[in-house]
N, C-alpha and C positions, 0 to 999 in steps of 0.2 A: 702649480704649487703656491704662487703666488698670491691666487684667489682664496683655494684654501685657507691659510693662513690669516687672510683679512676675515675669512667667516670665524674663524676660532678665534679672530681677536672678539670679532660682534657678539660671538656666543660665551665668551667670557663676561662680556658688559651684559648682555640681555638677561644671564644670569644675577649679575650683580645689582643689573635696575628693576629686576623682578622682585629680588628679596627686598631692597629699600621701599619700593611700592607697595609690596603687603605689607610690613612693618606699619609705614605709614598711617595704613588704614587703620581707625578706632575699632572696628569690630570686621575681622574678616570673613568673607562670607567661604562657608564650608565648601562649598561647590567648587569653587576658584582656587581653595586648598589643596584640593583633591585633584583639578585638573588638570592647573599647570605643570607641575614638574614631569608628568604626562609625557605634553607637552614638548615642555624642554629637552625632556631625553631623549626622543622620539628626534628632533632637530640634532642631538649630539650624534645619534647612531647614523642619521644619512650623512652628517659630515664625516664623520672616519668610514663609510662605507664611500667617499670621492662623490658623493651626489650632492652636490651645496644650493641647490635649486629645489629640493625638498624640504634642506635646511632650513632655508630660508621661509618657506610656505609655513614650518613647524613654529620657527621663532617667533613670525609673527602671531601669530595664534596664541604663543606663548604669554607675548610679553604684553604687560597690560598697560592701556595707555594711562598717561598721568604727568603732571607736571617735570618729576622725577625721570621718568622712561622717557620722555620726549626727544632731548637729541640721540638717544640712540637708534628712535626709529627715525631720525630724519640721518644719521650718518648709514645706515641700513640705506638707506632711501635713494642716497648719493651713492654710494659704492654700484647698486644697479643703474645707476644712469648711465654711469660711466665704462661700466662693462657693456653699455647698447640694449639691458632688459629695461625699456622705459614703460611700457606696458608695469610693472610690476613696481616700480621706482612710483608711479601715479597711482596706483592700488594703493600704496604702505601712507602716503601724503593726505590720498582722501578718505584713509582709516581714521588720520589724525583730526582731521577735521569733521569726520562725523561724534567725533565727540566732544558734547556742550561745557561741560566741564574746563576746560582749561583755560587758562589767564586769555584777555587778549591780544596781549602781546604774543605770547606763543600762536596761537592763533594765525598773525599775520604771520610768522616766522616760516608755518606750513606754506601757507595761502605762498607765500615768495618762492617755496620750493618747489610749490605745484605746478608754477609758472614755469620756471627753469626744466620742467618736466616737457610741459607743453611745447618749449621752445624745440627742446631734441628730439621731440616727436613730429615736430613741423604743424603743429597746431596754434600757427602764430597768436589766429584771430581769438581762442582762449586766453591764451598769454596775456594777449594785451588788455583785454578786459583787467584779468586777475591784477596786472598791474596799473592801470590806471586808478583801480578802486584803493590799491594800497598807498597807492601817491596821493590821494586827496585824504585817507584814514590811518594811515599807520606813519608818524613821524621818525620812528626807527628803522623803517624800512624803506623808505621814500628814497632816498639815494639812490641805492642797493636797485631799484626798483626802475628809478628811471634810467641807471644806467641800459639794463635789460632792455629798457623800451628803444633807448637810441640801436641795438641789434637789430632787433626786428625791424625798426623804423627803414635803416641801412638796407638790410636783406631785401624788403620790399619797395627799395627807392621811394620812400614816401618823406620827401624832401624837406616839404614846411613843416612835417609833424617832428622831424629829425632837429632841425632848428631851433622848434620853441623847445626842446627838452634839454638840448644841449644848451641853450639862453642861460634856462631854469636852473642848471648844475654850473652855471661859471658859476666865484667866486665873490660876494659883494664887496664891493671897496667900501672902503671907509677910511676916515680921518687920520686913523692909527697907520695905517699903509695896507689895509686886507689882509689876505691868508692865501699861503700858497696854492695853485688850481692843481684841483684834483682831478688825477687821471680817469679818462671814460672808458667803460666798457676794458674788456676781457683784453682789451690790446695796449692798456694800460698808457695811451698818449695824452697828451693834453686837450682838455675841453675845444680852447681855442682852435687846433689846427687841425680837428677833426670839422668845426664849425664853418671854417675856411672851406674847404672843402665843399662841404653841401650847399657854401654859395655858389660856390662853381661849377656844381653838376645841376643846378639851375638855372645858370647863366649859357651853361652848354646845351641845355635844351630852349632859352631862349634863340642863344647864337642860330642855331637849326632851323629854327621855326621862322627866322630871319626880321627879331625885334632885338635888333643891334642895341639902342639906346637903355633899353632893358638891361639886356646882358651888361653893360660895362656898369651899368650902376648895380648890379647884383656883384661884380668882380670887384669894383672897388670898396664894397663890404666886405666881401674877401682877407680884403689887404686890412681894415680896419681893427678885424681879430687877431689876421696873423700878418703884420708885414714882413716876413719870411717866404712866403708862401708862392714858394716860383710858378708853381701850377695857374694861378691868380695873373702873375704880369705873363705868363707866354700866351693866356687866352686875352688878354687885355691888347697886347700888339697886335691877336688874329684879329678880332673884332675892331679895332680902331682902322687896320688896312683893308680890313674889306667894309667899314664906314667911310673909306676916303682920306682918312686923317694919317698922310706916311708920319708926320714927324711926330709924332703921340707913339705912333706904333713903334716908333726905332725906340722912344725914349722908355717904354714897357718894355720891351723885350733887351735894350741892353742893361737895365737895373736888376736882371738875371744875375750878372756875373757879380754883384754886390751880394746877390741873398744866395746863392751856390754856386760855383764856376762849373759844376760837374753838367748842369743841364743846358751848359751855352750851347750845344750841338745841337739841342731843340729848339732853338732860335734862329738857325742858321737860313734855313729857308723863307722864312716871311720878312728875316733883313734884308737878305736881297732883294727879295721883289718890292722891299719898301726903299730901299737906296736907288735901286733901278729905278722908280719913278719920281725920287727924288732931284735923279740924275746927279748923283753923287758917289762915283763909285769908289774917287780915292778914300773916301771916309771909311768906308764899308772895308779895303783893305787896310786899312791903318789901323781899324777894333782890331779884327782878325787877328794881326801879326802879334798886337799888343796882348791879346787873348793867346795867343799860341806859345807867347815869350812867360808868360804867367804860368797857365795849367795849358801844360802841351795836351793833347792828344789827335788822334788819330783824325775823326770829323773835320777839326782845326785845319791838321795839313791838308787834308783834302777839298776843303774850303778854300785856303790860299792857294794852290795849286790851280785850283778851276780857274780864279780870278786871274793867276800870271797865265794863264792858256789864253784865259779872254784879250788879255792886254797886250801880251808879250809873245805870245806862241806855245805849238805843243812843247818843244825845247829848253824853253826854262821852266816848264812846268816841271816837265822830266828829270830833268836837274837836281831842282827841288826836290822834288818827291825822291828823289835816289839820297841826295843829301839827308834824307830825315830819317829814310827808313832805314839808315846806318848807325842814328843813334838810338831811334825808336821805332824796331821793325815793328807792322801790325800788316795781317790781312790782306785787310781794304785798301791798305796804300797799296802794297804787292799788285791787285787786283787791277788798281788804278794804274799805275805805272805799266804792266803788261797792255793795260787796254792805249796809251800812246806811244808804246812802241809799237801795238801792231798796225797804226799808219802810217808808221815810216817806215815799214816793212812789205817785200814782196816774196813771192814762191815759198819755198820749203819752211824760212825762218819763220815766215808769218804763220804757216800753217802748224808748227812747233811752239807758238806763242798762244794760239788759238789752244788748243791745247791743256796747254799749261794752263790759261785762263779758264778752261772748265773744270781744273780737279781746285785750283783755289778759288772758285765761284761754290764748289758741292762741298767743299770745308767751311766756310762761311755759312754756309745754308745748314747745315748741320747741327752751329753751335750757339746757343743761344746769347742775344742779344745785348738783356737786359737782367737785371740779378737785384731781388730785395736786400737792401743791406743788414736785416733783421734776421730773418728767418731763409735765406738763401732760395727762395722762389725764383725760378730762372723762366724766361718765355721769350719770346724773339717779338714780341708789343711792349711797348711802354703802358705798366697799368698805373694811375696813381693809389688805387686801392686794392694790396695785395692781399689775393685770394688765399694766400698760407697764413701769416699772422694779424690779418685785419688792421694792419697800418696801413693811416694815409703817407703819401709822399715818399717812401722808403724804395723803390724800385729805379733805378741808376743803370746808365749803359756801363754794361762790364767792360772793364781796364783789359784789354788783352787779347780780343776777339774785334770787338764791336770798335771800342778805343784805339789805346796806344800799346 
């Protein structure tokens, strides 16, 4: 019913942009008198007979193009993209553009919508054509245009071309103080910390390819657009310990709890191995606690627990972990806590504990991880670029499962 309705709103306006079009014209031509309302009614009978898909075929046909009719066949034009008939959404676009008559501006207006057609049909390499030609010839569309392109860019990992577009859409400063940055693409974040980002997914395929000096000088442009950008210092501490550098890498990876405390659990493993060869391990307990005393959670205890095991014994680890999980039951601790009791344990107890430890090992495995704080995409990875609403940086271990 829903659709319905959007078509009898379209054939309300198709009517109404048909009569201002022939009005308009100085001498109407007989033909086109005679044929439209045809036409049009012909569209009005499959819509009240539930067929809006012949509707649609009749109204085009109907409605004549012209400066006047224009947004109606491009709002026609979107309503099928979005229903999924893109096939017919590019029909009604390249209607518009087969005829010479109309402004340029309009013109490009189509040309943008063709794109956006292209894009949902998975015909990138159109797309970007269509919109490259509008960014160098259409100044009202140029934005609009290369937001579009940083999509595609994304989709196809095509990293420097993502770069210079996103460059091109920051802001210019100037003297006055500049103008606020305007948000990119359909995910509506800031220029900057998407740009962040594609430093990093360069710097991750440097890291890989194992041209360390590369990658940190791609990461700290990173940090240049966005020094927020925890993604930037936790690859910045990977790449400096496995360059050799512990005390660069302890000093990246604890500038984390300045720009989010929620991501310090993804720091936790490459501090260690950089304190351990620091050989500095009360340091390494002393963040932790101070880190646990701030934003408790779960990782945290389990981090200081390991280390009093290392130092002190299973015992006061046990301790601990019993101490926390009374103020802040989770999981993982439960899971940890059975796994030191079951060696202090022999015969039936242990084998009761064993047990236990596999029905809270298959609830933990169960539930996912990690949770967008946008758009609630849940997956047991940490991604920085969430697959539901195309933000970067928005994906957090969930408080309650994963956590505390």
């Amino acid at each position: 019913m829903n659709d319905l309705l959007l078509f009898a709103l379209l054939f309300a306006a198709i009517g109404i942009g048909w009569y201002m079009g022939r009005r308009s014209r100085a001498v109407p031509a007989q033909g086109a008198a005679k044929d439209l309302p045809s036409q049009y009614y012909r569209g009005l009978n499959y819509l009240l007979d539930g067929r809006p898909d012949g509707a649609v075929d009749a109204f085009i046909d109907a409605l004549e193009v012209n400066s006047e009719t224009l947004e109606t066949h491009i709002a026609l034009g979107n309503l099928l993209r979005k229903r999924g008939e893109v096939d017919r959404a590019i029909r009604i676009h390249q209607n518009l553009l087969a005829r010479p008559s109309l402004p340029r501006v309009q013109v490009h207006q189509a040309h943008l919508e063709l794109a956006r057609d292209y894009i949902s049909a998975g015909l990138l390499d159109r797309a970007e054509r269509l919109l490259l030609d509008l960014v160098k010839e259409s100044p009202e569309q140029r934005r609009a245009s290369q937001r579009y392109l940083l999509e595609i860019y994304q989709s196809e990992r095509e990293w420097p071309q993502a770069i210079d577009v996103a460059t091109a859409l920051l802001p210019r400063k100037s003297l006055l103080g500049g103008q606020a940055e305007e948000p990119c693409g359909a995910q509506k974040q800031p220029v900057s910390v998407a740009l962040a980002h594609y430093y990093c997914e360069l710097a991750s395929d440097k890291r890989d390819a194992g041209e360390l000096v590369e990658a940190a000088r791609l990461l700290q442009q990173a940090l240049v657009y966005d020094r927020q950008c925890v993604r930037a210092s936790i690859m910045q501490g990977e790449v400096e310990y496995a360059a050799g550098n512990y005390k660069q890498a302890v000093k990246a990876l604890r500038r984390v709890r300045q720009q989010d405390p929620d991501y310090i659990p993804e720091t936790i493993a490459t501090l260690r191995k950089s304190y351990r060869e620091l050989d500095d391990h009360r340091a390494l307990r002393t963040y932790l606690k101070d880190c646990l005393a701030a934003n408790p959670s779960a990782p945290l205890v389990l981090a200081v627990a390991e280390d009093l095991r290392e130092a002190e014994g299973a015992d006061a680890a046990a301790e601990f972990l019993s101490e926390q999980l009374a103020e802040r039951p989770s999981l993982r601790g439960l899971a940890r806590l059975i796994a030191l009791q079951m060696d202090e344990t022999r015969g039936r107890v242990r084998d009761n504990l064993s047990l236990l430890q596999v029905l809270v090992d298959r609830l933990i495995a169960e539930r996912p991880a990690y949770r967008c704080g946008h758009c609630g995409f849940a997956g047991r990875q940490l991604h920085w670029y969430c697959p539901g609403c195309k933000h970067w940086g928005t994906i957090k271990a969930i408080r309650g499962t994963r956590v505390d």
